[in-house]
C-alpha positions as CSV (number, residue, x, y, z in Angstrom):
1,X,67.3,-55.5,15.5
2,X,63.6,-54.5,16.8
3,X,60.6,-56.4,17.8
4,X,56.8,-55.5,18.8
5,X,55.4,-56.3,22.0
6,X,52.3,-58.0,20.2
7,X,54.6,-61.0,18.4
8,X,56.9,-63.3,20.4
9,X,60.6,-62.3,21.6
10,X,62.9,-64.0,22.4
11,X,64.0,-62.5,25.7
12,X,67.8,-64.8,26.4
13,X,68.8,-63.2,23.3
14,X,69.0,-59.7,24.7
15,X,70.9,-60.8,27.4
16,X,74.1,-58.8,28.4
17,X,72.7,-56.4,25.6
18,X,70.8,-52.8,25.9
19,X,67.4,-52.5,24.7
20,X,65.4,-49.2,24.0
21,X,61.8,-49.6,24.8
22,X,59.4,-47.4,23.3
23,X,56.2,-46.4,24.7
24,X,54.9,-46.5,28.5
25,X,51.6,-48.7,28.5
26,X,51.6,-52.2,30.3
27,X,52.6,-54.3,27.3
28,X,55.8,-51.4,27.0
29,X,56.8,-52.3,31.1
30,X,56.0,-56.1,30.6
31,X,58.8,-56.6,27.8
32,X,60.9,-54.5,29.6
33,X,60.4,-56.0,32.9
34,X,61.4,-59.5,31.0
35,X,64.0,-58.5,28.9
36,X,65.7,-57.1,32.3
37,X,65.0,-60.7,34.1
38,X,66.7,-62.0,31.3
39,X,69.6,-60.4,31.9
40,X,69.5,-57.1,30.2
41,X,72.6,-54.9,30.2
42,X,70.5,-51.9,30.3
43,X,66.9,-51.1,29.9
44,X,65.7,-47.4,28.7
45,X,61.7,-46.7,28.1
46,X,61.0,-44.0,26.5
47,X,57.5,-41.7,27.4
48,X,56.4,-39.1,25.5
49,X,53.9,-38.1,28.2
50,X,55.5,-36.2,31.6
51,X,54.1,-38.7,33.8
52,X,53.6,-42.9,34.5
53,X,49.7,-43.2,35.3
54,X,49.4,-46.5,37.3
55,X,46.9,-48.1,39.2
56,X,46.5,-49.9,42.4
57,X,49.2,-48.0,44.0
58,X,49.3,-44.9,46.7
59,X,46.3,-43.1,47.4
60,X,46.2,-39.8,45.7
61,X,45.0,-38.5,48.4
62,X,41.3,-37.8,49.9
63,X,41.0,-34.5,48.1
64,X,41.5,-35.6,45.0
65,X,38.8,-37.9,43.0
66,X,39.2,-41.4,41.9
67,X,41.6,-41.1,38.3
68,X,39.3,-41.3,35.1
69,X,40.3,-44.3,33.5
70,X,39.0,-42.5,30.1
71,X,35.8,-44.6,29.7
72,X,32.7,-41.8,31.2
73,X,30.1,-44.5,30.2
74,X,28.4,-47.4,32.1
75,X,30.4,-50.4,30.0
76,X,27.3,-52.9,29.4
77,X,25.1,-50.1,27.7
78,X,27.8,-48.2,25.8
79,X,27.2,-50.1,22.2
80,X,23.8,-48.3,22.1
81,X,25.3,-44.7,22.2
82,X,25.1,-42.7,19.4
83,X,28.2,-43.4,16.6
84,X,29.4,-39.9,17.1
85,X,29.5,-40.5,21.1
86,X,31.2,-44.3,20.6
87,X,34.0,-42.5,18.1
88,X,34.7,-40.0,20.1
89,X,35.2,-42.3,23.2
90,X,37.6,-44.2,21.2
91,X,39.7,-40.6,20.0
92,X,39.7,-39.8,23.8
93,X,41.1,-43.1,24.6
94,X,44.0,-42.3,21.7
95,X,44.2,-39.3,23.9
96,X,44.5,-40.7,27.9
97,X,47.8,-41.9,29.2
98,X,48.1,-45.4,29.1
99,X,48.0,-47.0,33.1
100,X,50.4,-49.6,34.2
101,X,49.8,-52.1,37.0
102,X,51.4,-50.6,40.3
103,X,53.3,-54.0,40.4
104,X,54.4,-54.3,37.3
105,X,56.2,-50.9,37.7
106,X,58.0,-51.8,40.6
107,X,59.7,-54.7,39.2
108,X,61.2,-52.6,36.3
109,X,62.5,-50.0,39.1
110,X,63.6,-52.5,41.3
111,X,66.5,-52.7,38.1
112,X,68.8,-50.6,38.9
113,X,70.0,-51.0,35.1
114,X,66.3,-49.7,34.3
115,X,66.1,-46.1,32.9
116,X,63.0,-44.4,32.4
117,X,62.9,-41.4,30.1
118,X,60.4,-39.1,30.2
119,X,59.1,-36.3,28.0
120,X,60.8,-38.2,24.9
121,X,59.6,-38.9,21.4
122,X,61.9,-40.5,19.3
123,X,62.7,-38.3,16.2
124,X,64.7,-40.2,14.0
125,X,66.3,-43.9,13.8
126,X,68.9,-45.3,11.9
127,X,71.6,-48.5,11.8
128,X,75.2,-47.7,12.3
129,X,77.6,-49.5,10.5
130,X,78.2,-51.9,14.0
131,X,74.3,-52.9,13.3
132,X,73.4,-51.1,16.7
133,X,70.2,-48.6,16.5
134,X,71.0,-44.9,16.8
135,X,68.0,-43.3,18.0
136,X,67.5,-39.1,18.4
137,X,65.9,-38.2,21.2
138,X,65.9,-33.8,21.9
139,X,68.9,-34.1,19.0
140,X,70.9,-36.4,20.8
141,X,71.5,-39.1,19.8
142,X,70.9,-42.6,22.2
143,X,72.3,-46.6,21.0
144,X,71.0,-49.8,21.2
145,X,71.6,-53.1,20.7
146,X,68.1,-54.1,20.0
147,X,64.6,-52.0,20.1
148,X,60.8,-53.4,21.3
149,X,58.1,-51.4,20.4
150,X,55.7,-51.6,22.7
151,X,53.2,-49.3,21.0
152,X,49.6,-50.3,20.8
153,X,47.8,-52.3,18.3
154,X,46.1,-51.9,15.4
155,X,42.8,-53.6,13.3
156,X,43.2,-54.4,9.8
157,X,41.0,-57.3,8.9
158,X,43.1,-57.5,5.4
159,X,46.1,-58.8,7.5
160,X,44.4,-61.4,8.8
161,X,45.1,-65.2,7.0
162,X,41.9,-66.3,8.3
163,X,39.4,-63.5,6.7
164,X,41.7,-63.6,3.2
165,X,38.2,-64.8,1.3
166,X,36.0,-62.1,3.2
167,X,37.3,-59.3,4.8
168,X,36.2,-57.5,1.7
169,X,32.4,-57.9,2.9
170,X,32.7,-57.2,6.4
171,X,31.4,-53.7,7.0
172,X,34.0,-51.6,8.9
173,X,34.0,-48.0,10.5
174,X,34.5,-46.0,7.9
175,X,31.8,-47.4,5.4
176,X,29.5,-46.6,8.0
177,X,30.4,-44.0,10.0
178,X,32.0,-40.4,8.8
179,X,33.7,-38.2,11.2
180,X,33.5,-34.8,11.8
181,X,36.7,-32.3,10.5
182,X,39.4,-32.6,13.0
183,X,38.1,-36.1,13.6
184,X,39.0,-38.5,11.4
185,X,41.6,-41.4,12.3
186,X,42.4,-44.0,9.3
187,X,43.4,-46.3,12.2
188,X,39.8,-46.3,14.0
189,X,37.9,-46.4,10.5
190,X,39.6,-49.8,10.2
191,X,37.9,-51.4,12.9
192,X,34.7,-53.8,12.4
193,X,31.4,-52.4,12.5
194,X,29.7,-54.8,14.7
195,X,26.2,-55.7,15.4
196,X,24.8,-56.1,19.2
197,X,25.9,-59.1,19.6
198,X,30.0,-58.7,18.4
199,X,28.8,-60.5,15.0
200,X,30.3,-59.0,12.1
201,X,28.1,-57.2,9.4
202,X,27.7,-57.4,5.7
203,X,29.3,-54.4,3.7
204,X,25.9,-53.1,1.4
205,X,25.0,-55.2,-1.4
206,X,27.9,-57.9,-0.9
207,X,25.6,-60.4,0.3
208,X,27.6,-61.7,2.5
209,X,24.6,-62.2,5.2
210,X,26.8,-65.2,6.5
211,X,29.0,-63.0,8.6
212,X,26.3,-62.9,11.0
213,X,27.6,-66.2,12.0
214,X,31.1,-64.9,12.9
215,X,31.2,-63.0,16.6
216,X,34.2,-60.6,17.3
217,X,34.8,-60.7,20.7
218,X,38.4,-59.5,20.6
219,X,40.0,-56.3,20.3
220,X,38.6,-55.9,17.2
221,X,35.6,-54.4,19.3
222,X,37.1,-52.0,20.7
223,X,35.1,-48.3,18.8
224,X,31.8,-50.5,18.7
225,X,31.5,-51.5,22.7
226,X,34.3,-48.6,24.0
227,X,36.4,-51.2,25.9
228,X,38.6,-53.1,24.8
229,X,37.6,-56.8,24.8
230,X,40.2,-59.2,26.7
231,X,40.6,-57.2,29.6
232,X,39.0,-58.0,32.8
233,X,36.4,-55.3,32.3
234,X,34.8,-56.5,29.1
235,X,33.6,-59.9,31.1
236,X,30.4,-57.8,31.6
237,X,30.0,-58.6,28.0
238,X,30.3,-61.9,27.7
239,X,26.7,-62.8,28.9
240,X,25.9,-60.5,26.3
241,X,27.9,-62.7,23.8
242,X,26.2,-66.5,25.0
243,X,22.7,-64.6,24.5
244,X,23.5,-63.5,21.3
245,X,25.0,-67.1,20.0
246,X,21.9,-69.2,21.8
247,X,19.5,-67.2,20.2
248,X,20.8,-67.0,16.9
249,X,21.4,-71.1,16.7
250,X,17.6,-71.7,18.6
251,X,16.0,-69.5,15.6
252,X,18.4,-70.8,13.2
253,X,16.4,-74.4,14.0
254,X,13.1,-72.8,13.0
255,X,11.0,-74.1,10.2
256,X,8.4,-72.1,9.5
257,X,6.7,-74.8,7.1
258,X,7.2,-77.1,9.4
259,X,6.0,-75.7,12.2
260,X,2.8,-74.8,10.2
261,X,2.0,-78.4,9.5
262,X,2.8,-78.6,12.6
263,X,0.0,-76.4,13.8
264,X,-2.4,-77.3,11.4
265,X,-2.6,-80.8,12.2
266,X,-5.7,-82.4,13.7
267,X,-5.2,-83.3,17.4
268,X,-6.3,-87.2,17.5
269,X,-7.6,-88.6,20.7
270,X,-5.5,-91.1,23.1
271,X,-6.7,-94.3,23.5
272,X,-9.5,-93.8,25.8
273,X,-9.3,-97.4,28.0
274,X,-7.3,-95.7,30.9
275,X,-10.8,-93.1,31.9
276,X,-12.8,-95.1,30.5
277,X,-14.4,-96.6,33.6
278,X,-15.2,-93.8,34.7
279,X,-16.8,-92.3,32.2
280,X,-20.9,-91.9,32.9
């Protein structure tokens, strides 16, 4: 009946059917673009902004400056803004209109079975008795044989099988960090709180000093380093990332006893016989 852009689809099965695609960001035009390859009856996507933003398309034009792509900082020095700064970076993200790829738009309007709908939220949803979706949009009311929702992602550690033991100690947004009124977001609070180098940090007295050890370098970095990590921009990072790991394993190999006994012990001589001839 529905899927989300972010799990697997299985694109035959919608063939000869129509889909209703909500939201207007890449991932939204990618599982459009493929369930209309697929053979698609019909393909609607549903905005609720007025416009597409792409990029890599037609100039704008030489009076007009280059399109803020919603990130004002310089990318490798944004973790050391102030939290207030980095949080509000991330609301003003929530806030942008999400870009497509010029390409990627042109092969959904290529279709001429491909609708676009702008200026349309979806107000209600419900299954009539044939099992199609009935969605409202302005009080009308629009079917479909099967819905993608290609709208966004979202960090919850607690949904993730491989942090089922921890995720309870890793320090997140809102243990450390409280918004201003007319700021909060329960979604953004979620996210990790990371340290410099995308390692996870302890919650206060849990103890858990081991997820140090762990490094986020996903999406789940997104309010801490204001970019969202996977995309070709956040490869400025990654040097960041091998720094962080190489030092952390070369100090991890340091025995201070050791190396004290090390220091402390006597320097004994070489076996003279190669100088001494030489030696008057």
């Amino acid at each position: 009946m529905w899927s989300h852009s972010g799990t697997p689809i299985d694109f035959d099965a919608l063939a000869g059917k129509r889909i209703g695609v909500i939201g207007a960001g890449s991932s939204a035009f990618d599982a459009a673009n493929a369930a209309l390859e697929s053979g698609a009856a019909e393909v609607h996507l549903y905005s609720r902004r007025a416009f597409i933003d792409y990029t890599n398309g037609p100039a704008r034009g030489p009076a007009e400056p280059p399109l803020d792509r919603g990130h004002a900082n310089v990318t490798e020095l944004a973790y050391d803004l102030p939290d207030d700064v980095r949080w509000r970076n991330y609301l003003l993200r929530g806030r942008r209109v999400a870009s497509v790829p010029f390409d990627t738009l042109g092969r959904s309007v290529a279709f001429e079975n491909f609708h676009l709908h702008l200026n349309s939220s979806w107000s209600e949803v419900s299954v009539a008795g044939d099992g199609t979706v009935v969605a409202k949009v302005a009080g009308k009311p629009h079917r479909f044989d099967h819905v993608i929702a290609g709208t966004g992602y979202a960090a919850d550690l607690s949904l993730q099988p491989e942090f089922a033991r921890i995720h309870r100690s890793i320090a997140l947004w809102s243990d450390r960090y409280r918004p201003q009124p007319g700021e909060q977001d329960a979604g953004g609070g979620k996210y990790p709180y990371l340290g410099r180098g995308f390692e996870f940090l302890p919650r206060e007295a849990s103890g858990a000093e081991f997820l140090r050890n762990i490094h986020c370098y996903n999406l789940g970095a997104l309010v801490s380093f204001g970019i969202a990590v996977g995309d070709i921009p956040s490869a400025v990072y990654q040097s960041r990332l091998i720094s962080a790991i190489a030092r952390d394993l070369f100090l991890a190999q340091v025995d201070p006893a050791a190396h004290k006994k090390y220091v402390d012990t006597p320097q004994s001589a070489p076996d003279p016989a190669p100088y001494q001839r030489a030696i008057r």
